[in-house]
C-alpha positions as CSV (number, residue, x, y, z in Angstrom):
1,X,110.4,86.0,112.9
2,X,108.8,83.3,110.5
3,X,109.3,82.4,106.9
4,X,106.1,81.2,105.3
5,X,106.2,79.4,102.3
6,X,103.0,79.3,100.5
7,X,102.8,76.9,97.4
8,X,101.7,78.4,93.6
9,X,97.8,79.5,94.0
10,X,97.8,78.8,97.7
11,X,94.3,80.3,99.6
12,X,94.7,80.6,103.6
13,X,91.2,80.6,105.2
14,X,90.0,83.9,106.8
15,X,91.6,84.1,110.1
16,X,93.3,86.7,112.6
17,X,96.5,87.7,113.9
18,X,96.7,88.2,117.7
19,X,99.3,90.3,117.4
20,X,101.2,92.8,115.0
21,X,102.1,91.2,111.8
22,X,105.5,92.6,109.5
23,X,105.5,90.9,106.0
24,X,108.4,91.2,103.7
25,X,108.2,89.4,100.2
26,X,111.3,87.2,99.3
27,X,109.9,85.9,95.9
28,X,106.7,85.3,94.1
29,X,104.2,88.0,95.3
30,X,101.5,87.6,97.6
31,X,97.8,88.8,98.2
32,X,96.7,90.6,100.9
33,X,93.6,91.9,102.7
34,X,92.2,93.2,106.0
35,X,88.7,92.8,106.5
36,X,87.1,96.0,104.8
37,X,90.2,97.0,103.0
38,X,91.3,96.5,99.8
39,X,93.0,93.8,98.8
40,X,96.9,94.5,97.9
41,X,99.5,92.3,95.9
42,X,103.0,92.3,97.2
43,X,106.0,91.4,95.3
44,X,109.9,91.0,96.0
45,X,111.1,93.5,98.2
46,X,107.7,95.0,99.3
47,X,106.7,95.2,103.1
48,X,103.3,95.4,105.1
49,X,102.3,96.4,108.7
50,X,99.0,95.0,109.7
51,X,97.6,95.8,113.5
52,X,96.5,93.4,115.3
């Protein structure tokens, strides 16, 4: 288990997860997208599964 903390307009890069990721939004809201999905915004409370 990890807490992230991303600053106010913060881009990560493209990159991949090795392994299953579980999000779960604390505050703020976040931005989200698989490659060829749609991208999805998260706010407090919300989840997301991605597969590896």
């Amino acid at each position: 288990m990890y807490t992230v903390d991303f600053p106010p307009g913060y881009s990560s890069p493209v990159h991949r997860h090795n392994a299953q990721v579980f999000l779960y939004v604390l505050e703020g809201s976040i931005v989200t997208q698989v490659k060829g999905g749609k991208d999805i915004t998260l706010t407090p409370g919300q989840t997301y599964y991605e597969d590896p």
